[in-house]
VEXDREN-2710 file (C-alpha; in Angstrom, 1 decimal):
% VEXDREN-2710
k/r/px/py/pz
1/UNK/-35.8/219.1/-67.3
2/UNK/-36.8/221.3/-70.7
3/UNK/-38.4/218.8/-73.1
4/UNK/-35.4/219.7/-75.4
5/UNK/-33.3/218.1/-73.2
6/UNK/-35.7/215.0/-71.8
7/UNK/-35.8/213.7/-75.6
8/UNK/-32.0/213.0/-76.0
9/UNK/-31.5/211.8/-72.4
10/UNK/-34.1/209.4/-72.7
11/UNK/-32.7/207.9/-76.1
12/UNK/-29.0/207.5/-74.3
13/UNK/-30.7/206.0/-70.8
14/UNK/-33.2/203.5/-73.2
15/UNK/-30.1/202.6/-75.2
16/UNK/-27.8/201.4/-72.6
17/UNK/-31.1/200.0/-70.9
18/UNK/-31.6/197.5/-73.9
19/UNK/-27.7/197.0/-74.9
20/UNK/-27.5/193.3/-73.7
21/UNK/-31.5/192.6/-74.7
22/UNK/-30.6/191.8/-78.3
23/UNK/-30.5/188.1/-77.9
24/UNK/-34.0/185.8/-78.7
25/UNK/-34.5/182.3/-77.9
26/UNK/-34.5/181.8/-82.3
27/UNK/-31.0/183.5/-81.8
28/UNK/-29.7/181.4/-78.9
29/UNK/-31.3/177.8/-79.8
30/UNK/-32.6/177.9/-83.2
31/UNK/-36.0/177.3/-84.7
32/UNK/-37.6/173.9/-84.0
33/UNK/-37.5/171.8/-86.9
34/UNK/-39.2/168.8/-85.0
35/UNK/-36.2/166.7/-85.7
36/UNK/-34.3/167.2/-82.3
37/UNK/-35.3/164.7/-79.6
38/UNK/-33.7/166.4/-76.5
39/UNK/-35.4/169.7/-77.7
40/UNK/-37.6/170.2/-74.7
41/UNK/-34.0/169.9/-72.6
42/UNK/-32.8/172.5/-74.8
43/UNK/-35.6/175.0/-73.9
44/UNK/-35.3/173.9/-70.5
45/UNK/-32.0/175.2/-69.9
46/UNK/-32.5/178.5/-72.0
47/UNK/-35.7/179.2/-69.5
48/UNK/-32.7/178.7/-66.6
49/UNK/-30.4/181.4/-68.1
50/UNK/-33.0/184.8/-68.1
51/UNK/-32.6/184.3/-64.3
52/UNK/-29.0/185.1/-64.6
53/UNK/-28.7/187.5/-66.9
54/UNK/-32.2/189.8/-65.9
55/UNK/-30.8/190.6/-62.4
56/UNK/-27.4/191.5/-63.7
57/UNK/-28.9/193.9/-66.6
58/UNK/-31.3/195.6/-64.1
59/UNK/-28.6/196.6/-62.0
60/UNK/-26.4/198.0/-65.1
61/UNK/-29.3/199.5/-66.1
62/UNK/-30.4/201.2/-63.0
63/UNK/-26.8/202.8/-63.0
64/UNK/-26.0/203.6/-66.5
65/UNK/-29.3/205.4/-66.7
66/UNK/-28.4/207.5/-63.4
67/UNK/-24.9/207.8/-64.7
68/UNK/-26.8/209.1/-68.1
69/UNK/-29.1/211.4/-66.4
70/UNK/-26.4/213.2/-64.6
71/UNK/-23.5/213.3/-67.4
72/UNK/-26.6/215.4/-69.1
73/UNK/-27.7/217.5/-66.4
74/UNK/-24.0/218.3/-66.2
75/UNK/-23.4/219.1/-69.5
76/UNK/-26.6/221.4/-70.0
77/UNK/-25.8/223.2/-66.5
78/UNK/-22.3/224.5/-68.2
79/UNK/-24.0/225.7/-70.9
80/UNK/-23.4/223.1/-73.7
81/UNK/-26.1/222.2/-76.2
82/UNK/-26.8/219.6/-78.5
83/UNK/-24.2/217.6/-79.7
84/UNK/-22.3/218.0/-75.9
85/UNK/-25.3/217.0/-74.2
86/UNK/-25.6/213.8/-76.1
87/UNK/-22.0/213.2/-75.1
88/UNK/-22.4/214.2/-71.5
89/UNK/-25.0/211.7/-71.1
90/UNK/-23.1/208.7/-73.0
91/UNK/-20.0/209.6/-70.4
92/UNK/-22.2/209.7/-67.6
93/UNK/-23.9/206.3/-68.7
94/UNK/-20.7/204.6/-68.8
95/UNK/-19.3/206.0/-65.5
96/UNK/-23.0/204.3/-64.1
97/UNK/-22.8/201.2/-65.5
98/UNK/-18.8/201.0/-64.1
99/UNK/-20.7/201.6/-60.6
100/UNK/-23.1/199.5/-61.4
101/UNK/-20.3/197.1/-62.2
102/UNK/-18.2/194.9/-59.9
103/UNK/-18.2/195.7/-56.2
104/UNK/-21.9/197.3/-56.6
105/UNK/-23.7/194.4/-55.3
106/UNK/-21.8/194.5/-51.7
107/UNK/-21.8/198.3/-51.7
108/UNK/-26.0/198.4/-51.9
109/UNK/-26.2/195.3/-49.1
110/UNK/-23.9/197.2/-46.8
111/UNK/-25.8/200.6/-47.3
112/UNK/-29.2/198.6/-46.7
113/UNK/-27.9/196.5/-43.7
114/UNK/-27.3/198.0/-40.2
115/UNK/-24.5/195.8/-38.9
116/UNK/-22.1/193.1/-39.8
117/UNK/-25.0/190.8/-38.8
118/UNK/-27.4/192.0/-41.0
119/UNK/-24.8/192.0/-44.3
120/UNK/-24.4/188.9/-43.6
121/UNK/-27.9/187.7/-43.5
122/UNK/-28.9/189.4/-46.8
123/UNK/-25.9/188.1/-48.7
124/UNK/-26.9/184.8/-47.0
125/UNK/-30.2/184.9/-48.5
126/UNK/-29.3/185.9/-51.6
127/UNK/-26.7/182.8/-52.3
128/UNK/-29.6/180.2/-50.7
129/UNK/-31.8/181.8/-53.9
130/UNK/-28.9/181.8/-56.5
131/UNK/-27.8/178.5/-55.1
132/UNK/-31.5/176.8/-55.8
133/UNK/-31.2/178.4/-59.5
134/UNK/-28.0/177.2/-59.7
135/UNK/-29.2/173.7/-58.8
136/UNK/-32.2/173.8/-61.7
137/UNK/-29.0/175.2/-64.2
138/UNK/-26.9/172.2/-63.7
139/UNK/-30.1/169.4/-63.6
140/UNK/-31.6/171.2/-66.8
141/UNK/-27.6/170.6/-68.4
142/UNK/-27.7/167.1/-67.1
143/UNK/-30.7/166.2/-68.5
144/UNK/-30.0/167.7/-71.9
145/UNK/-26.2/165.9/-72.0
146/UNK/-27.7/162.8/-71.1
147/UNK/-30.5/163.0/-73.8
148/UNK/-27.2/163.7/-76.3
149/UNK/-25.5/161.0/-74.9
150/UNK/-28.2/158.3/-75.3
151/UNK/-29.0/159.2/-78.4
152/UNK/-25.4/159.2/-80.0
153/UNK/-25.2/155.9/-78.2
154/UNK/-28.9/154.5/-79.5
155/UNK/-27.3/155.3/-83.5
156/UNK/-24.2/153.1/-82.8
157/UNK/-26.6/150.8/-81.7
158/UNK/-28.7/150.5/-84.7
159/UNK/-25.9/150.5/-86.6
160/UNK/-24.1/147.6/-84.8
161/UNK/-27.1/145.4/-85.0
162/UNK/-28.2/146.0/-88.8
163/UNK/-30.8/148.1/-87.9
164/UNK/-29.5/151.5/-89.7
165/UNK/-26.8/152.0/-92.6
166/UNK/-24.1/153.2/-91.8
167/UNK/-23.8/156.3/-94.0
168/UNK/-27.4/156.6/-92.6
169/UNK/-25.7/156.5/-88.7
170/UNK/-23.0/158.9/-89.6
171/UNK/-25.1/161.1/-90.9
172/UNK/-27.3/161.3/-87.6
173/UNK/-24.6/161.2/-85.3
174/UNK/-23.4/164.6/-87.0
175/UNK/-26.7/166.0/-86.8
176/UNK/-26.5/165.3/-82.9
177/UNK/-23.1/167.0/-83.1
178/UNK/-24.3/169.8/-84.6
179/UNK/-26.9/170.3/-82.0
180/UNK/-24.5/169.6/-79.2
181/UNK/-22.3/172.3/-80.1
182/UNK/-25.2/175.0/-80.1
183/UNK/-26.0/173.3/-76.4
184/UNK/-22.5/173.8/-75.3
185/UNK/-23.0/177.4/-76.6
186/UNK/-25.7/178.2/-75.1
187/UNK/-24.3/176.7/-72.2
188/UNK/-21.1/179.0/-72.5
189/UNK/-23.9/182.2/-72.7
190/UNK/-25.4/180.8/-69.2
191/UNK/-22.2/180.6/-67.7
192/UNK/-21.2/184.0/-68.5
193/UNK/-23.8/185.6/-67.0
194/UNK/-23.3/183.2/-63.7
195/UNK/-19.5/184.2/-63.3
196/UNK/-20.7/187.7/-63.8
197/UNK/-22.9/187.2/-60.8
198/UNK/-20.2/185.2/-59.5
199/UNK/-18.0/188.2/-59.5
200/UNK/-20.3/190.1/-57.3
201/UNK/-20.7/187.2/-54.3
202/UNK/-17.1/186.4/-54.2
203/UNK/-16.4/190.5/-53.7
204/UNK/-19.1/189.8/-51.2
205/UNK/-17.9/186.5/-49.4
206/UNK/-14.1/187.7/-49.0
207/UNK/-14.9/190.9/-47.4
208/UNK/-17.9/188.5/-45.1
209/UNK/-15.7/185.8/-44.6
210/UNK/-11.9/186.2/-46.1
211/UNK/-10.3/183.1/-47.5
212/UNK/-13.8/181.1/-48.4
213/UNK/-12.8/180.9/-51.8
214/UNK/-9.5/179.7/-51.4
215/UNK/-10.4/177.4/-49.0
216/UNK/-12.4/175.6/-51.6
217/UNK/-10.5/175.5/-54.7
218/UNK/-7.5/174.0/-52.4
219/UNK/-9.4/171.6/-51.6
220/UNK/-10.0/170.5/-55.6
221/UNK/-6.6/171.0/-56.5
222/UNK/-4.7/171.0/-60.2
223/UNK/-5.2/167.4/-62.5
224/UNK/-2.2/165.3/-61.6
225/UNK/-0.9/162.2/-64.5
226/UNK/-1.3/158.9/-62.6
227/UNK/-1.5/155.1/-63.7
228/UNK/-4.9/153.5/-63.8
229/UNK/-5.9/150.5/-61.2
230/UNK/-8.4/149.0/-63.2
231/UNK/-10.9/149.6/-65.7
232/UNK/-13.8/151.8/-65.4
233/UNK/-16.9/153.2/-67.4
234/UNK/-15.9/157.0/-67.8
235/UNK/-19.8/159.2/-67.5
236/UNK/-20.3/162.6/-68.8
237/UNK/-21.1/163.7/-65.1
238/UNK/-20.0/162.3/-61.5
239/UNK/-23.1/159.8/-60.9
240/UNK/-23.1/156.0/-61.5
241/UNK/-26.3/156.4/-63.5
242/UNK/-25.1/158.9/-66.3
243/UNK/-24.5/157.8/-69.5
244/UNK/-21.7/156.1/-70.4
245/UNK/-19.1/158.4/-72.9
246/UNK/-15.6/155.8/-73.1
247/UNK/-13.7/153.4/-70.8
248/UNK/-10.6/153.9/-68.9
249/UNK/-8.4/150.6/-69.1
250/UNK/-6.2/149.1/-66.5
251/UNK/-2.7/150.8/-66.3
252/UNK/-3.7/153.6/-69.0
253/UNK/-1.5/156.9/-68.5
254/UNK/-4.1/159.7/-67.3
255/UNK/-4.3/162.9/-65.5
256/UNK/-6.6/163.3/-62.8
257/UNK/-8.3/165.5/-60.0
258/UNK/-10.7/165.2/-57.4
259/UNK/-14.6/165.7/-58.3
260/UNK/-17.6/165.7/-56.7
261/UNK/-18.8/162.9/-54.1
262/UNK/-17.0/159.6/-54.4
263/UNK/-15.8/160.3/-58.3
264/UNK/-12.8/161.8/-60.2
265/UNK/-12.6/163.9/-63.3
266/UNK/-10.1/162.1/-65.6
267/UNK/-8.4/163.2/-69.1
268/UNK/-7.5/160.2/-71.6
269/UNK/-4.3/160.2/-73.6
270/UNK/-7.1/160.4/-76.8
271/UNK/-8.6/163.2/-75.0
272/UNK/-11.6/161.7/-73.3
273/UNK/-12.9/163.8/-70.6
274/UNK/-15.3/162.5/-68.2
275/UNK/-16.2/161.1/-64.5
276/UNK/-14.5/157.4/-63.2
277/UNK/-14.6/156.1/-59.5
278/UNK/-12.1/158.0/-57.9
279/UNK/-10.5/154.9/-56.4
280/UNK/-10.1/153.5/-59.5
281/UNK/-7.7/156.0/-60.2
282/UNK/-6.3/156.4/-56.8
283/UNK/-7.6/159.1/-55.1
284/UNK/-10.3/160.4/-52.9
285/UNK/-13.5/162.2/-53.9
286/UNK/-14.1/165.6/-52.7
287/UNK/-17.4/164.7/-50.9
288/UNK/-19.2/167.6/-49.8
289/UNK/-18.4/170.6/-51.1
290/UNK/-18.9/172.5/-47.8
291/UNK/-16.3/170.3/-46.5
292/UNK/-13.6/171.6/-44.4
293/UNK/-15.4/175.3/-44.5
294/UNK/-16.8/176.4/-42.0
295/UNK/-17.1/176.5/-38.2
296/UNK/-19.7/177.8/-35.2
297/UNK/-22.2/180.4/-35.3
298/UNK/-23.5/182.5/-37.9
299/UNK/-20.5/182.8/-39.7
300/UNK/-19.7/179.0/-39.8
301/UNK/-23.2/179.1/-41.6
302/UNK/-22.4/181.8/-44.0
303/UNK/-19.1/180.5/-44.9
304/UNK/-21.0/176.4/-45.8
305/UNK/-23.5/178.3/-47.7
306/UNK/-20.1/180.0/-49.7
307/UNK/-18.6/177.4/-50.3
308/UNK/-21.6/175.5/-51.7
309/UNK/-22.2/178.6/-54.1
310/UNK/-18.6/178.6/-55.4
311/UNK/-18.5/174.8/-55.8
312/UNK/-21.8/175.1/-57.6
313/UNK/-20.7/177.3/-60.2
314/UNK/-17.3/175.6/-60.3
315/UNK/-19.0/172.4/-61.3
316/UNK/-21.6/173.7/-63.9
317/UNK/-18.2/175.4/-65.6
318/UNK/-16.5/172.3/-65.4
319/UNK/-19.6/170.1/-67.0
320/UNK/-19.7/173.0/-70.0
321/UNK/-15.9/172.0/-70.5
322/UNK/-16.9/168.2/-70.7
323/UNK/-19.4/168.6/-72.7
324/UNK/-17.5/170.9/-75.1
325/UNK/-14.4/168.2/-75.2
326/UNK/-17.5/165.5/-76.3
327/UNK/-18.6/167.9/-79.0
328/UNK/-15.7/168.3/-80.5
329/UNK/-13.8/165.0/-80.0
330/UNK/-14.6/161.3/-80.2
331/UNK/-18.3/161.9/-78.8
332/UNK/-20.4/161.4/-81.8
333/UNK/-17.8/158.8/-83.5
334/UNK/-19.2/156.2/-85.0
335/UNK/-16.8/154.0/-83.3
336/UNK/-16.9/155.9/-79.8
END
């Protein structure tokens, strides 16, 4: 390639290469001002998120800048100059990032595997890796909810016993709002990037194993409006140990669905969102989430190891949404 035409190629293929690098960790979770408790939390889960989003720009990248190579090559081969060549090259960058796009994950595992055997062991390993990320994604979220939580709830404390004003309480309690709000944010950014990825393995795990995915969400269902049994701490995540964010009463109205293990995710009238005993409200957890999926063999294998990766991401969307209902609700009340 003439050194006339390396110069402007290179510019388009760097370009697209550094399109969705513009984002720093100032950007995404602010400058530590040594007020924030749950700050180490916060890092935590931005450290979780380059996983996501690294793999996902590589391949883009890898394409757009073949895509931009070749839209210049093209041009310069017809006899177009300057200008044209710049414009050959963007085209081609976008027709490689479009390959690079949807579908390209499973099209590069079935030109590296040899049979039906192989795709399937690849793509197996590759959800076992994005399934243990997943795993530090949600416990890094956890940990920093639960560090919001307890300190919302530690300033209603103070306050209730004397110990703080309560102009001083409100005033904190918005602070911890504020900072909640970037979280859930951030937490939006992450899970982006993870139904991006997402994308890619269900293309994968319905041409593998058809019907995986519905399989799955059939099995959580739509919320439902039901009548309470009895009363109930509702927790900002399905475990008896998270912190405490309302309480259902006994014969409240409420709409319900199935969540993970023995719980169920519940909506108050006042909008409370949050995790109760699902026989409180009448109805059975959704246990495992391989449950009901699967069956002998390899395949039976693959098709548990699906299911866990969709139910993974399905639950780390569905703790953003509580924890976005908190932020901007009754949350960080001084009455909550």
């Amino acid at each position: 390639m003439r050194a006339s035409l390396r110069r402007p190629v290179a510019s388009i293929t760097a370009a697209v290469m550094l399109a969705g690098c513009v984002s720093t960790q100032a950007g995404r979770i602010g400058v530590d001002d040594g007020r924030d408790a749950c700050r180490a939390y916060v890092v935590q889960l931005d450290s979780t998120g380059d996983f996501y989003g690294e793999d996902i720009l590589r391949g883009a990248a890898i394409g757009a800048g073949t895509g931009a190579v070749a839209g210049g090559l093209l041009a310069a081969a017809t006899g177009r100059r300057g200008s044209d060549i710049l414009a050959g090259a963007a085209i081609g960058a976008l027709a490689g990032g479009i390959v690079g796009g949807v579908g390209g994950y499973l099209s590069a595992r079935q030109r590296q595997a040899q049979d039906q055997a192989g795709l399937m062991m690849a793509v197996g390993g590759d959800l076992g890796r994005e399934n243990a990320q997943l795993d530090r994604t949600q416990l890094a979220f956890n940990q920093l909810l639960d560090c919001r939580v307890n300190t919302a709830n530690r300033i209603r404390a103070d306050v209730r016993g004397g110990r703080l004003s309560r102009d001083a309480g409100i005033s904190m309690l918005n602070y911890q709002r504020d900072l909640m709000r970037r979280d859930v944010a951030l937490a939006r950014q992450i899970n982006e990037k993870i139904g991006t990825r997402g994308a890619e393995f269900d293309t994968a795990i319905e041409t593998i194993a058809p019907g995986t995915k519905q399989t799955v969400t059939a099995r959580v269902g739509t919320p439902q409006p039901t009548m309470t049994r009895v009363s109930a701490p509702i927790r900002i995540r399905p475990d008896a140990n998270a912190p405490q964010i309302g309480q259902l009463g006994a014969n409240e109205q409420v709409t319900v669905r199935p969540a993970q293990g023995s719980f169920a995710l519940v909506e108050t009238s006042s909008g409370v969102r949050g995790y109760v005993p699902a026989n409180s409200v009448g109805v059975r957890g959704l246990g495992s989430p391989t449950a009901g999926v699967g069956g002998r063999g390899q395949e039976g294998e693959f098709r548990q190891l699906a299911a866990s990766n969709i139910a993974r991401r399905d639950n780390f969307s569905e703790s953003v949404q509580t924890a976005d209902r908190l932020a901007q609700g009754q949350g960080f009340e001084l009455a909550s």
